[in-house]
C-alpha positions as CSV (number, residue, x, y, z in Angstrom):
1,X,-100.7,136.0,167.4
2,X,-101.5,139.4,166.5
3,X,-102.7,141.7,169.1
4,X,-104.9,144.2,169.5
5,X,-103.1,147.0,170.7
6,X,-102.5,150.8,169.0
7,X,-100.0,150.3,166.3
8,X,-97.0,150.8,167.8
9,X,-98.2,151.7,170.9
10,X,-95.0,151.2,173.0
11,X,-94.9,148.7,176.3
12,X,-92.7,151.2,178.4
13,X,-94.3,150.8,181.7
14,X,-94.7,147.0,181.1
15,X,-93.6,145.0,184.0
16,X,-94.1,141.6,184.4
17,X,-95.8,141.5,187.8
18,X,-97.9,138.9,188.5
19,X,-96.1,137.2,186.3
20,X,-93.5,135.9,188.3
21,X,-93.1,133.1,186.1
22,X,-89.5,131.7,185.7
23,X,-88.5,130.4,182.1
24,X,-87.3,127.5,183.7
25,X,-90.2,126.8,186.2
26,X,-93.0,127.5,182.8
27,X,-95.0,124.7,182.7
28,X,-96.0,124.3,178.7
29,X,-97.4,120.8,179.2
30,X,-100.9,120.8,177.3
31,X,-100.3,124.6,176.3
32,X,-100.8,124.7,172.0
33,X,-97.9,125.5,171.3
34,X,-98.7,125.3,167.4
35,X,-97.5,123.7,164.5
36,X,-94.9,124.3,161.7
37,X,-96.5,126.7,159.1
38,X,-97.3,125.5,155.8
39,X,-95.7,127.0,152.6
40,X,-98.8,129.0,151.5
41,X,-98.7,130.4,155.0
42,X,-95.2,131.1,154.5
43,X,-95.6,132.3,151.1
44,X,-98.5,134.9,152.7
45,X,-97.2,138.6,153.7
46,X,-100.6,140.4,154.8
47,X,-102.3,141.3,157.5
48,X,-101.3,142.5,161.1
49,X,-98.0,141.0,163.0
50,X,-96.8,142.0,166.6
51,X,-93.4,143.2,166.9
52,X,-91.4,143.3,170.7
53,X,-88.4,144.8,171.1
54,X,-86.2,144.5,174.7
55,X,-85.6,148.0,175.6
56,X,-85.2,150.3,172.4
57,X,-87.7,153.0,172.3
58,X,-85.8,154.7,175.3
59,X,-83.1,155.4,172.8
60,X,-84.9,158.1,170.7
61,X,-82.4,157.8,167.4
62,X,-83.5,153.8,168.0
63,X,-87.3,154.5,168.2
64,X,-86.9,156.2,165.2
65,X,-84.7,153.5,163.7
66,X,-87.5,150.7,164.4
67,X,-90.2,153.3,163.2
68,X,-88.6,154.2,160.0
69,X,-87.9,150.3,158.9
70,X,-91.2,149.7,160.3
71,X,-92.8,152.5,157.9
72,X,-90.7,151.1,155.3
73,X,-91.2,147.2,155.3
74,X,-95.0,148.6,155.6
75,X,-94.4,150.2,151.8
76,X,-92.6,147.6,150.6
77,X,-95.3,145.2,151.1
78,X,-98.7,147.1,151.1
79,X,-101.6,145.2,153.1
80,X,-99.1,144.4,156.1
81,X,-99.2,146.2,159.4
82,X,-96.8,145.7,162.3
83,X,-97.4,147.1,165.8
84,X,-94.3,148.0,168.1
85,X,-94.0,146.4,171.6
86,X,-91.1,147.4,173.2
87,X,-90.5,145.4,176.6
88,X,-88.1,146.3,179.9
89,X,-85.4,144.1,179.6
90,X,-86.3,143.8,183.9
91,X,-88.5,140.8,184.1
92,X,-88.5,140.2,180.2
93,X,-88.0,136.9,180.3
94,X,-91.1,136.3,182.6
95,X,-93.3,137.9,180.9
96,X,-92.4,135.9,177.4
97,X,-92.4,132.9,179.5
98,X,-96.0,133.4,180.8
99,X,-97.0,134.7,177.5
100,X,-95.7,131.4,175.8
101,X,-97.7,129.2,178.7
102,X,-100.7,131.2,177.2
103,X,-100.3,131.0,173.8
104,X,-100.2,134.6,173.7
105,X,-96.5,135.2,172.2
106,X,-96.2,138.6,169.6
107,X,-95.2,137.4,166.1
108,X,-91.9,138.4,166.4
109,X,-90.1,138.4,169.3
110,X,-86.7,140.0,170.7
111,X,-85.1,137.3,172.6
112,X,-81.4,136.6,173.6
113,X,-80.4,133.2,173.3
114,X,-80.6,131.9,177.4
115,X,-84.5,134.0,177.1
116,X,-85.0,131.8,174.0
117,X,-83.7,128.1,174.7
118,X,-86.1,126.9,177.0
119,X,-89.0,127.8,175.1
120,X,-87.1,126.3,172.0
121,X,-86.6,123.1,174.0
122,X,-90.8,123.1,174.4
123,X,-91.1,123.5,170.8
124,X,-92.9,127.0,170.8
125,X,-90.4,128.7,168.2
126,X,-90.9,128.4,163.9
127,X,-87.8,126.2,162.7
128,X,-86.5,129.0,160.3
129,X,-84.3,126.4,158.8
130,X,-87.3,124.4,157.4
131,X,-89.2,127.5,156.8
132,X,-86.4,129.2,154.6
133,X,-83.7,126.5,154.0
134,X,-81.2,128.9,152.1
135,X,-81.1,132.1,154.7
136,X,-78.3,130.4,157.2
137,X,-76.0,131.0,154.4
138,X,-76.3,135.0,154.6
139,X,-75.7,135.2,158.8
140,X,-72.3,135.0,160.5
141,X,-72.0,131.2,161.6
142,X,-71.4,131.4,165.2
143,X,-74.6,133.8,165.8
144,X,-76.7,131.4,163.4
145,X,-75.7,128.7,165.8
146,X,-76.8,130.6,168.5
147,X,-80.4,130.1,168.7
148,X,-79.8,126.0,168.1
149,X,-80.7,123.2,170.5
150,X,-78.2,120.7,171.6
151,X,-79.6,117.3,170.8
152,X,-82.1,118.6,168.2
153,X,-83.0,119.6,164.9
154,X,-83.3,122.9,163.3
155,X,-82.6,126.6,164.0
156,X,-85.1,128.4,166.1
157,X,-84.3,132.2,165.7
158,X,-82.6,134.7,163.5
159,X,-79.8,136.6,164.6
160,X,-80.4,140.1,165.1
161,X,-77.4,142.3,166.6
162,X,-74.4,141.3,167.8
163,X,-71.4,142.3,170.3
164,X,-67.9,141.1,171.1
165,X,-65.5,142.6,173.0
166,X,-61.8,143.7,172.6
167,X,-59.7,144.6,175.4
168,X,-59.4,147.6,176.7
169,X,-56.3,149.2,178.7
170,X,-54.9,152.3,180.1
171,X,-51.6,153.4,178.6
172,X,-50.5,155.6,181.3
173,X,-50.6,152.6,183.8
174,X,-48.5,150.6,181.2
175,X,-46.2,152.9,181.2
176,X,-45.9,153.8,185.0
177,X,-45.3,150.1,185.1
178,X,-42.3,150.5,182.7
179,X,-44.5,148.6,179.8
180,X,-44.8,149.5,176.2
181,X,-48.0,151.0,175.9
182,X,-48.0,149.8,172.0
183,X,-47.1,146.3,173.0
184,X,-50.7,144.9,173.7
185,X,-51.1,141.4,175.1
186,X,-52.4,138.7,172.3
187,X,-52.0,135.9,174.7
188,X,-53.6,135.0,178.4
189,X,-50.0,134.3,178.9
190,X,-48.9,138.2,178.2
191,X,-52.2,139.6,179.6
192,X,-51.5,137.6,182.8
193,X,-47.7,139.0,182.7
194,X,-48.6,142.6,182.2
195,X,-51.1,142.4,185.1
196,X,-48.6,141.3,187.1
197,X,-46.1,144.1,185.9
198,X,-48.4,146.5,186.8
199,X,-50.0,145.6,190.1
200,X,-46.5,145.7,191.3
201,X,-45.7,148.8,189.9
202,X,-49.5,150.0,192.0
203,X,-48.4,148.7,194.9
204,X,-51.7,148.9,195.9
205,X,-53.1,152.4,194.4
206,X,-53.7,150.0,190.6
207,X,-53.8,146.7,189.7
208,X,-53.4,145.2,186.6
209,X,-56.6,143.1,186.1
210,X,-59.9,142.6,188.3
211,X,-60.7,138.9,187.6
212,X,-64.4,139.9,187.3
213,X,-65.6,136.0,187.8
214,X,-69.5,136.6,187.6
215,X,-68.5,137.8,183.6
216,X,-65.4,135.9,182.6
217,X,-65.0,132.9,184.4
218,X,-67.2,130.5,182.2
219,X,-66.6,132.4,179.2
220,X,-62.7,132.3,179.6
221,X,-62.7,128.4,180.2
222,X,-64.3,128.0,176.6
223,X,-61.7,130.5,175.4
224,X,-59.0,127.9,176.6
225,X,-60.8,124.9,175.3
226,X,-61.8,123.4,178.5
227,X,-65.7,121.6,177.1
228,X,-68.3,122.7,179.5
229,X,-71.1,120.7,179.0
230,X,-72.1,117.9,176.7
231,X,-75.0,117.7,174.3
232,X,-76.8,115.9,177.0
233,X,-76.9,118.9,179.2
234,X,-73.7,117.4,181.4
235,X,-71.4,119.8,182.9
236,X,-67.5,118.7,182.1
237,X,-65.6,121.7,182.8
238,X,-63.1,120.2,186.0
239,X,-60.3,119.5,183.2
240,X,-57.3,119.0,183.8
241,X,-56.6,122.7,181.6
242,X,-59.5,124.2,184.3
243,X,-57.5,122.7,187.1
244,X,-54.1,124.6,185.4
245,X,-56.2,128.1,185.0
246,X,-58.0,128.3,188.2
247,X,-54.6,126.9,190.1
248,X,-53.1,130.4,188.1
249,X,-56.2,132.7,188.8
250,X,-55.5,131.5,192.7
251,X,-51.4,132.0,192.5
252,X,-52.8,135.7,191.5
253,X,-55.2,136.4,193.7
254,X,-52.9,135.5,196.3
255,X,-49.7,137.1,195.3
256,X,-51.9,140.7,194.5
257,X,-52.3,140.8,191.3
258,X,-55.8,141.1,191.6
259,X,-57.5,143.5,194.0
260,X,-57.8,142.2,197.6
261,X,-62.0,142.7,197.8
262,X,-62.6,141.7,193.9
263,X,-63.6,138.2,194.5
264,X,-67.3,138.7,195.2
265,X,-67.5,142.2,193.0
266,X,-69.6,142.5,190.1
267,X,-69.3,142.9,186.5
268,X,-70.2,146.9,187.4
269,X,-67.6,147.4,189.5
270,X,-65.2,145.7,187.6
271,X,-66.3,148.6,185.3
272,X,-65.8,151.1,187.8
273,X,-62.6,150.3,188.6
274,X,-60.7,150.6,184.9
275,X,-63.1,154.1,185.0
276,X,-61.7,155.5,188.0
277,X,-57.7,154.3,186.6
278,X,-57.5,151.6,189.2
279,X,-57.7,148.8,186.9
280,X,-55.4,148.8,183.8
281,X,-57.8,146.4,181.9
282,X,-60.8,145.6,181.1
283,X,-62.1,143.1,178.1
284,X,-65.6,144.6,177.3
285,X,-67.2,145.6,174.0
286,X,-66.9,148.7,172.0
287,X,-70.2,150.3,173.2
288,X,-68.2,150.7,176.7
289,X,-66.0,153.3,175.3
290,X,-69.1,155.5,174.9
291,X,-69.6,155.2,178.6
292,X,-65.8,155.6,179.8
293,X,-65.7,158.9,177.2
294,X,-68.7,160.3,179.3
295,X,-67.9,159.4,182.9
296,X,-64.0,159.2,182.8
297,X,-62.5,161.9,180.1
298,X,-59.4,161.2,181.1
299,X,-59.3,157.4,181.2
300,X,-60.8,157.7,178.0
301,X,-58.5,159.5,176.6
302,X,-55.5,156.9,177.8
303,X,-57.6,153.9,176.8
304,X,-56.1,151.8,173.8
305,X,-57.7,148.8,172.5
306,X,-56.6,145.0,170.9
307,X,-58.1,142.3,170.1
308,X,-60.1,139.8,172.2
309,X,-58.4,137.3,173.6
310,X,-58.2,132.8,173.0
311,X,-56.0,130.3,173.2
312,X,-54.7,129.6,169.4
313,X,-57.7,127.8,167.8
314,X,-59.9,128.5,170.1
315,X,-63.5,130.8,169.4
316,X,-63.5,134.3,170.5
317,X,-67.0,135.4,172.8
318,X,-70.0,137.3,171.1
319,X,-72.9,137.7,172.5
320,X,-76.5,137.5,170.2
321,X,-79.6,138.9,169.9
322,X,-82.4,137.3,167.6
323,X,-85.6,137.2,166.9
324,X,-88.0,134.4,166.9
325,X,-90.9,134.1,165.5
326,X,-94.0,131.2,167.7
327,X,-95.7,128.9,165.8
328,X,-99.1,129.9,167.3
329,X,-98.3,133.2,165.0
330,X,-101.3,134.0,162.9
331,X,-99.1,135.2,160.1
332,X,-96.5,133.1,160.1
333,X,-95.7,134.3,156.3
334,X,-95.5,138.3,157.4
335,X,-93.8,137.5,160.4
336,X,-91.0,135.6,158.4
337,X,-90.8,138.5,156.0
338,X,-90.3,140.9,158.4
339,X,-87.6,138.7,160.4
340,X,-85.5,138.3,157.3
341,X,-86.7,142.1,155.9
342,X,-84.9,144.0,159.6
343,X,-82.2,141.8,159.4
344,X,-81.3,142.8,156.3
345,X,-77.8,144.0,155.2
346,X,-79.2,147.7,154.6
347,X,-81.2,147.5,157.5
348,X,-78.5,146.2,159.6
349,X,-76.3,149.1,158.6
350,X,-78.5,151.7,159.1
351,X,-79.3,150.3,163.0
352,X,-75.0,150.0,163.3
353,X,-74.8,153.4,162.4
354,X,-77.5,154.6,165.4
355,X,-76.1,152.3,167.7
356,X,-72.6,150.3,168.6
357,X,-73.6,146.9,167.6
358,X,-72.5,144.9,164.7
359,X,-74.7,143.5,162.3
360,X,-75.3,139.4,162.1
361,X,-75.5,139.4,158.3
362,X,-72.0,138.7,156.4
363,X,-72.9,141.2,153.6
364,X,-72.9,144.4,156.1
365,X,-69.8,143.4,157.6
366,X,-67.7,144.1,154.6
367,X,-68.8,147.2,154.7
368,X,-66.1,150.4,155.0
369,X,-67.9,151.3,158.3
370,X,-67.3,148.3,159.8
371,X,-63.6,148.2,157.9
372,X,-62.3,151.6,158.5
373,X,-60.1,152.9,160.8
374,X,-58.4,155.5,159.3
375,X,-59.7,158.4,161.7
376,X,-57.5,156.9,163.8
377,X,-59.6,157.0,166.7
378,X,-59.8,153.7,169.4
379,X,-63.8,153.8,168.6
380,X,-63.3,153.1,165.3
381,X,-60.3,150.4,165.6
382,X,-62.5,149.1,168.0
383,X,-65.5,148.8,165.8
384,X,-62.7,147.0,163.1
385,X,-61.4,144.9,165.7
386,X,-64.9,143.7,166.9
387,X,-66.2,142.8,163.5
388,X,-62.7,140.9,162.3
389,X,-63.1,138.7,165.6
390,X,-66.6,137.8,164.5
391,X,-65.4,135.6,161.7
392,X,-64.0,133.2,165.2
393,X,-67.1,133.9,167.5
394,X,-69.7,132.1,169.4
395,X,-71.9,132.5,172.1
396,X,-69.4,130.7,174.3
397,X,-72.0,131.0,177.5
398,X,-74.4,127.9,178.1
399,X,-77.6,128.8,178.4
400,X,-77.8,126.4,181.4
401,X,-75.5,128.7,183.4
402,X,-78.2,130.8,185.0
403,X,-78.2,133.0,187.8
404,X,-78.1,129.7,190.0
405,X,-75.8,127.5,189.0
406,X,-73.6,130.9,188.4
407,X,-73.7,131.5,192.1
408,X,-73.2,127.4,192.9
409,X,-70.3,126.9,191.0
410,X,-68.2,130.9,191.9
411,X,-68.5,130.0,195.1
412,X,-66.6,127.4,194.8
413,X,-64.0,129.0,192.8
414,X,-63.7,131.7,195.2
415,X,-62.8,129.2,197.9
416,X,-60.2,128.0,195.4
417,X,-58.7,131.2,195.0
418,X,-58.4,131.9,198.7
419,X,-57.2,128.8,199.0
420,X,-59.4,126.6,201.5
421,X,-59.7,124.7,198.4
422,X,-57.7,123.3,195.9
423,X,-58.3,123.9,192.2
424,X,-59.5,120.2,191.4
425,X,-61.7,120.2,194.6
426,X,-63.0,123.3,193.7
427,X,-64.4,122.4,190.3
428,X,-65.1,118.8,190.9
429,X,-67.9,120.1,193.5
430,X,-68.9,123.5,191.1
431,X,-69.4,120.8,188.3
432,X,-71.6,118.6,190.8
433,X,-73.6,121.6,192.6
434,X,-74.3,122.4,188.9
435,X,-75.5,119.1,187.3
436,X,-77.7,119.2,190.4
437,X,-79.4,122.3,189.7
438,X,-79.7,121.8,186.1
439,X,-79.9,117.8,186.3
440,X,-77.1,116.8,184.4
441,X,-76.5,113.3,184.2
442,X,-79.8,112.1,185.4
């Protein structure tokens, strides 16, 4: 669908009232949501495509990122004109919802993975494996598999930029808690010990750890291998391992290892905490230096980083950006050049180098950017460290877990960890407060 807007006119003040139109709660019965492009169409780069972005042009060396490969792409195929929409990343997903229901999509859209998978489930997205069978071979597996459907067939996106964190921690509370500073913890077993180590050793002015549930709990159980839902949308996370981990999160939370009021916190003040030096760590990705550097100069300058941490065998977390391309689009053939032209190796580079994301092409990561460390800064070993982990990464958070069941099944957990329930009780009623929001098993 191309648009008629000025070329690369941005969407800044875009909002999507009146459009309070929940992915989940879209009706696309009876919408056309088109059909799979034919391979003339595919073969055909001309004309005008729509391109939106989720929150980039506030970034000025990132507008001119996406204006330069705009500019260039442009060149490289003469006849071809893209116009820039760049969306709010507040209420983003309701405005691509109700812009699905009207059939009314930009040709290529911007679209995490839990913005993308209900619309994928309705059919409105290209299948890029059919449409370019040999291009899953050039992206990093677990982000390919990102922007798949359990229970059907094809790929509906192409990964764009990805993140995945390392973890983080202060050296100077490692070592007021008598710990070797260069001794990081590779296991939840040694990350578990130091925090113990050194909320003692705070007594109540630092802790070790803030279990920051809202970000980690789900993600964590994957890292441990606990399955949490099946391909037919089930949740199955109240294992007998989930029973062991949130019996172990509770024994913490109870004994101190974990600040007394961090049960119901937020991701953010999780953040805040290792900032102000009241937290030792804090798993998050590389970007987050940036921000401690800026706010915290002197936590920054104590903060070491190692890898992220999962059981042996288990994937590591990433999270993934793609883009997706409708099948109303009126050049389906542009669109698809585009896609594949931005995520390119070079082009992947050049947007690393502007901002801290690694690419989702294989072919970028071997590059010495992504490789060298030798300045001996924690930036850069982060940046090493984050791209090495890739090669073990998925998206290891269901789409499924929304804002709702989130909320259903922590409040559960939180009961566990103050004890007024047990562990199994606990999950056995988050896992059936969630198949009843999302309708597991019906």
């Amino acid at each position: 669908m191309t648009l008629n807007r000025t070329r690369r006119t941005l969407l800044a003040g875009a909002t999507a009232t009146g459009l309070a139109l929940a992915l989940a709660g879209c009706g696309l019965e009876g919408v056309d949501t088109g059909s799979e492009a034919s391979a003339d169409e595919l073969s055909t780069v001309e004309g005008e495509i729509s391109f939106a972005t989720l929150e980039l042009s506030s970034n000025p060396d990132l507008a001119a990122y996406i204006e330069d490969t705009i500019a260039a792409f442009e060149e490289e195929y003469p006849g071809t004109e893209v116009e820039w929409i760049d969306v709010p990343f507040a209420g983003a997903q309701e405005k691509f919802a109700a812009d699905a229901a009207a059939g009314n999509l930009p040709d290529v859209v911007n679209m995490n993975p839990n913005f993308a998978q209900p619309l994928e489930r309705e059919g409105v997205f290209l299948d890029i494996d059919q449409a370019d069978p040999e291009l899953a071979a050039e992206y990093v597996e677990g982000a390919w598999k990102g922007f798949q459907v359990p229970g059907m067939e094809g790929t509906f996106g192409v990964p764009w930029y990805l993140t995945s964190e390392v973890t983080m921690y202060n050296a100077a509370l490692y070592e007021a808690a008598g710990l070797d500073p260069d001794d990081a913890p590779e296991t939840f077993a040694e990350l578990y010990e130091d925090a113990r180590a050194i909320s003692e050793a705070g007594a109540g002015e630092f802790y070790g750890l803030h279990p920051a549930l809202e970000n980690r709990f789900m993600t964590d159980l994957a890292k441990i291998g606990v399955p949490l839902i099946d391909e037919d949308l089930v949740w199955t996370f109240n294992t007998p391992d989930a029973v062991e981990y949130v019996e172990g999160l509770a024994e913490m939370y109870q004994s101190g290892v974990f600040p007394a009021d961090s049960l119901t916190q937020t991701l953010n003040d999780a953040k805040e905490g290792y900032q102000a030096g009241n937290v030792a760590m804090f798993p998050s990705g590389p970007n987050f230096l940036n921000g401690i550097e800026q706010n915290a100069p002197e936590v920054f300058a104590n903060t070491r980083v190692a890898p992220q941490i999962a059981a042996e065998g288990e994937p590591v977390n990433m999270s993934v950006m793609g883009l997706l391309i409708p099948k109303t689009s009126e050049n389906p053939g542009t669109a698809l050049a585009f896609t594949k032209f931005i995520t390119n190796a070079e082009n992947q580079l050049a947007f690393s180098r502007v901002a801290p994301v690694l690419p989702s092409v294989t072919a970028a990561l071997d590059d010495p950017f992504f490789q060298d460390d030798s300045d001996g800064t924690e930036l850069s070993k982060a940046v090493k460290l984050s791209a090495e982990g890739l090669a073990r990464a998925e998206n290891l958070t269901p789409v499924q877990y929304d804002d709702q069941v989130k909320n259903a099944v922590l409040a559960k957990i939180q009961l566990a960890l103050t004890g007024d329930l047990t562990a199994q009780e606990a999950l056995d009623q988050a896992v059936e407060e969630a198949n009843a929001i999302t309708g597991g098993g019906e």
